[in-house]
C-alpha positions in Angstrom: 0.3 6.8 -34.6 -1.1 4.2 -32.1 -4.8 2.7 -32.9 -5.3 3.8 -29.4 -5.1 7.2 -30.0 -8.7 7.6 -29.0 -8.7 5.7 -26.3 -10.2 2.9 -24.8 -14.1 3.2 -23.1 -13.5 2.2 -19.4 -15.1 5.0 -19.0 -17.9 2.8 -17.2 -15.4 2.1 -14.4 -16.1 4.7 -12.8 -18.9 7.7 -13.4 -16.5 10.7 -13.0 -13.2 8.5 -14.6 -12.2 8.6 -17.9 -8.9 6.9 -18.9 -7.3 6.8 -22.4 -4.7 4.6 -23.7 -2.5 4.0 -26.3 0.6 2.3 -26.0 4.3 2.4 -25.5 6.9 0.9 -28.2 8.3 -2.3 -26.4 9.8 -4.4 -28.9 12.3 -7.0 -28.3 14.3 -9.1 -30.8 16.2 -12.2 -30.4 18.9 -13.9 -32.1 19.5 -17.6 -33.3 21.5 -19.8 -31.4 24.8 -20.2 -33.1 25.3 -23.7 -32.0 21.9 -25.3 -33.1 21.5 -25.3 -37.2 17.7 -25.8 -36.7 17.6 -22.0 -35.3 19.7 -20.8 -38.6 17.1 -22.4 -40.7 14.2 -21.1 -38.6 15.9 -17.5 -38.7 16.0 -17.9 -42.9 12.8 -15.7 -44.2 11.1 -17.1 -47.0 8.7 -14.7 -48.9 7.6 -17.0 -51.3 3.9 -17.9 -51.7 2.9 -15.4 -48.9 -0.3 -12.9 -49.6 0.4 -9.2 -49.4 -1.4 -7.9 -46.5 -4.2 -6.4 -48.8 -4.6 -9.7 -49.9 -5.4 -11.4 -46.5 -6.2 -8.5 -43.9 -10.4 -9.2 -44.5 -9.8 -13.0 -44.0 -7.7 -12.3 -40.8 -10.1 -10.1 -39.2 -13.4 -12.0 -40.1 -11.4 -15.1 -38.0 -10.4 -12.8 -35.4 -14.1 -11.3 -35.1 -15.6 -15.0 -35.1 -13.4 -16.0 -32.6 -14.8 -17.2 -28.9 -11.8 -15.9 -26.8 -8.2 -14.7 -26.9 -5.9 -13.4 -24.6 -4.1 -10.0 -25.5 -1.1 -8.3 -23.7 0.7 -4.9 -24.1 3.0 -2.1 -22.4 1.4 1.3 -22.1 2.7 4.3 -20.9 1.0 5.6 -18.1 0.8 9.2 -18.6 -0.5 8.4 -22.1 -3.7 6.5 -20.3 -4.0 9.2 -17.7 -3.2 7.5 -14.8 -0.7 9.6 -13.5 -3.2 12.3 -12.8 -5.5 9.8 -11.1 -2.9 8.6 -8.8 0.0 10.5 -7.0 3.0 8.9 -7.4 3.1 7.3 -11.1 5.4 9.3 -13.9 4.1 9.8 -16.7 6.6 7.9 -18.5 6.4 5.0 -16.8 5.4 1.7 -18.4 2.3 -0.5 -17.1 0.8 -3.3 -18.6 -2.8 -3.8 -20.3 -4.0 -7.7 -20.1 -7.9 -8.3 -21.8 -8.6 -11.8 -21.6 -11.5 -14.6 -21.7 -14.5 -14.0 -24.0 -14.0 -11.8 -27.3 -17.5 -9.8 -26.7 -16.2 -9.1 -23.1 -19.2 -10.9 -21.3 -17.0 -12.9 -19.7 -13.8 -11.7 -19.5 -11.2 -9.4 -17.3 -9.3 -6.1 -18.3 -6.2 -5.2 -16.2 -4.4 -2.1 -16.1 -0.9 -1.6 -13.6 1.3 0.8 -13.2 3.8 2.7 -10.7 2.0 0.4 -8.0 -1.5 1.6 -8.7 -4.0 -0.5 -10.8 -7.4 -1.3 -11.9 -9.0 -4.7 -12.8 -12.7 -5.1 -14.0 -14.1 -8.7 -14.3 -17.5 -9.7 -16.2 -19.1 -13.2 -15.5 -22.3 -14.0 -16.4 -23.8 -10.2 -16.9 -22.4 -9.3 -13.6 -19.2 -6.3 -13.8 -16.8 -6.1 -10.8 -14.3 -4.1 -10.0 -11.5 -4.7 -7.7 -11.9 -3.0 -4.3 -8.3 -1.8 -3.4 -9.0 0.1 -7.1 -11.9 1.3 -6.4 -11.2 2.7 -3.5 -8.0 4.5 -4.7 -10.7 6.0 -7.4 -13.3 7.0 -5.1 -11.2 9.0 -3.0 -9.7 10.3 -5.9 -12.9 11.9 -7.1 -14.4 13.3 -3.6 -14.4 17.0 -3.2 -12.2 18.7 -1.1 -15.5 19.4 1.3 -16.0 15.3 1.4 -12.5 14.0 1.7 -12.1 16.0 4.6 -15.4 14.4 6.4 -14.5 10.7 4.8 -11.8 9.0 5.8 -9.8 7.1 3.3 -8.8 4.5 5.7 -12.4 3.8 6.0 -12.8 3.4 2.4 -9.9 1.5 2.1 -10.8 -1.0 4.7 -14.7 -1.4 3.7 -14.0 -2.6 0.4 -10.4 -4.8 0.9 -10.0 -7.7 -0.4 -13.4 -7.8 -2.1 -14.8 -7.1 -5.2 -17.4 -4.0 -5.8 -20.2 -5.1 -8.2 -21.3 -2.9 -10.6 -24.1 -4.3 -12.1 -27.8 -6.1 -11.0 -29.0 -8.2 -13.0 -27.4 -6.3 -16.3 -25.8 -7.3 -18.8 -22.2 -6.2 -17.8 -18.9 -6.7 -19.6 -15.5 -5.2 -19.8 -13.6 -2.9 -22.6 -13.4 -6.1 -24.6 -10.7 -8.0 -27.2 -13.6 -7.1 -30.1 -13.8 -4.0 -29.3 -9.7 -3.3 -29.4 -9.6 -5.6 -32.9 -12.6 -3.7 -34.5 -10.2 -0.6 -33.5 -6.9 -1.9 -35.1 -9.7 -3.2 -38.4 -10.2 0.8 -38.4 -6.5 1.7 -38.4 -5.5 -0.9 -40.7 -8.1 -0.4 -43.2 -5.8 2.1 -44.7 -4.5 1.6 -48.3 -1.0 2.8 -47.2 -1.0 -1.0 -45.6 -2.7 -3.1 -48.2 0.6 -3.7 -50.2 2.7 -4.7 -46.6 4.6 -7.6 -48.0 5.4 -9.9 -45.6 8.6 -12.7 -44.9 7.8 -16.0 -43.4 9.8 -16.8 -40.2 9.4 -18.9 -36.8 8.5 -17.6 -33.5 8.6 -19.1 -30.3 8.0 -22.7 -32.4 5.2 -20.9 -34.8 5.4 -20.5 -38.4 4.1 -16.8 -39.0 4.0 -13.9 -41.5 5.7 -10.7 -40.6 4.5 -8.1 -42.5 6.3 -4.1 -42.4 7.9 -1.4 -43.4 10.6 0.7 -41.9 9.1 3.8 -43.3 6.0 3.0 -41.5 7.1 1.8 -38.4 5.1 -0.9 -38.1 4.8 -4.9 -37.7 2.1 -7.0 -37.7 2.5 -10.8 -37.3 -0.2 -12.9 -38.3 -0.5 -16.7 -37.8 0.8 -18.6 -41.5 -2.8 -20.2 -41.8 -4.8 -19.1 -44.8 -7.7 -20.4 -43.1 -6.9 -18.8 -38.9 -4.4 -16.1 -39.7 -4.6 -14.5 -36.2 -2.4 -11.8 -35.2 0.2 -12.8 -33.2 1.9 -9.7 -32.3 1.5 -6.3 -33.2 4.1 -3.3 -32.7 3.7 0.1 -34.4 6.0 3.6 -33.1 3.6 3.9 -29.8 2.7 0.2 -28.9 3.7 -3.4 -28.5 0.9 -5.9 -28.1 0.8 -9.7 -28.3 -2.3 -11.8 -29.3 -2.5 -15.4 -27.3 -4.8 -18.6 -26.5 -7.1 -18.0 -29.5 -10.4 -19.4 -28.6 -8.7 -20.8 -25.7 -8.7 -18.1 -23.3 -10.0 -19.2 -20.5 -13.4 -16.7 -18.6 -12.9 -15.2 -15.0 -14.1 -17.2 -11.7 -17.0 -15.3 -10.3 -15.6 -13.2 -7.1 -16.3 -15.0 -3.7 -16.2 -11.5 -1.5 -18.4 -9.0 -3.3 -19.9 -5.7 -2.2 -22.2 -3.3 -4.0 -22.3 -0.1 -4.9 -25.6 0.7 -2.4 -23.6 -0.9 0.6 -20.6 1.0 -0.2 -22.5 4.1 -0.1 -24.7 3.0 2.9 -22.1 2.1 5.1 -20.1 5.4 4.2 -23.0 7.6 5.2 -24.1 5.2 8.2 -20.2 6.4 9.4 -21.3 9.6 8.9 -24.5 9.5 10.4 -26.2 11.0 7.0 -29.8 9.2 6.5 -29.4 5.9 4.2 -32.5 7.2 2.3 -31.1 10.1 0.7 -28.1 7.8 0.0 -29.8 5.2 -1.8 -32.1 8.0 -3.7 -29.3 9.4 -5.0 -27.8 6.3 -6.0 -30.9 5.6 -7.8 -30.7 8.7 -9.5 -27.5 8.3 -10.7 -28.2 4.7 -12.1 -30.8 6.1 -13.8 -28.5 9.2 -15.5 -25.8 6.5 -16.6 -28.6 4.2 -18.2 
């Protein structure tokens, strides 16, 4: 069972929008070079002197947690985050991938999602949210009733908000699904005492000493950094999900958007096309900041 299984809230996104994920088992293996005897010895696993996972799972999340950035990467499946019923087009088994990078607390920070040719990207710099227009848009037309997606053209949509990025918040404190809030997650999962005796083998990946702790019968791995004092996951694979952990306090925060647009001018210019009166618009736009507050 993924950590995921209850989702992720991105709920913010978008009012009527909801999306779920957990993840898809990606897990690729390769072997030593037979022609280089440094690659035998770094394919050797040691197990000596390592800590059972019970041992060092606290110390590994209080690092994690006290981290200022990291970078974290994974393959979901997109019928298991729901976006094949948000977009035509997408099967439900397809793969996309999930990217959460810059600031652990998500203040400052971006989440993508892509899948089947249809995506979503929010961005959080300096208590500002964004979201990308061509995403937006495919969101917002998504969610209009049959009465208003007959009156609205999606084409005008479209075109108000490309190449530009809607901003969600005034003044707030925005931020994106963030990498503390998917660790604190996986802290949850792993609390379990079914893990806490994980032994683990000692091997090098891509030039990094690490621990890989598993069990067959549980289908899982985790790979944590060899350092007693940083031991920060490196990788993570379980029977629904494959996710790699990167640039540990060295992930670097999104540029603030050059082209934005808000919410009020989205809605503005929509009914201005429609020749509905902007008040009512922007009282109901009030209204509705108000309900999500």
């Amino acid at each position: 069972m993924s950590a995921l299984e209850g989702g992720f809230p991105v709920q913010r996104i978008f009012p009527a929008v909801t999306l779920t994920a957990t993840g898809a088992v990606l897990l690729a293996g390769c072997g030593p070079n037979p022609f280089d005897a440094s690659d035998l010895d770094d394919a050797a696993p040691q197990t000596s002197g390592v800590p059972v996972f019970g041992d060092i799972r606290q110390d590994a999340f209080d690092a994690m947690l006290g981290a200022e950035s990291v970078t974290i990467t994974g393959e979901v499946e997109a019928g298991e985050a729901d976006l094949d019923e948000l977009f035509d087009g997408i099967d439900s088994e397809e793969t996309g991938q999930l990217e959460i990078s810059g600031a652990l607390d998500g203040s400052d920070s971006e989440m993508s999602f892509s899948a089947g040719g249809s995506s979503f990207a929010q961005r959080a710099v300096d208590g500002e949210e964004y979201f990308a227009g061509e995403d937006f848009a495919a969101l917002l037309i998504s969610e209009l009733d049959d009465e208003l997606a007959e009156e609205v053209s999606e084409e005008f949509i479209e075109d108000l908000v490309a190449d530009q990025w809607v901003q969600f918040t005034d003044g707030g404190d925005g931020s994106v699904f963030s990498a503390e809030e998917f660790l604190t997650t996986w802290q949850q999962e792993l609390a379990e005492e079914d893990y806490a005796e994980l032994t683990a083998e000692t091997e090098t990946r891509d030039g990094e000493e690490v621990w890989v702790y598993g069990a067959e019968e549980m289908d899982i791995e985790i790979v944590l950094a060899a350092d007693e004092q940083a031991p920060y996951l490196v990788e993570i694979t379980d029977e629904d999900s494959h996710y790699s952990f990167t640039e540990w306090n060295d992930s670097a925060p999104p540029e603030e958007p050059e082209d934005v647009i808000t919410l009020d001018e989205i809605f503005e210019a929509i009914a201005a096309e429609q020749g509905w009166p902007t008040e009512d618009v922007e009282g109901g736009q009030e209204d509705a900041n108000g309900a999500e507050a």
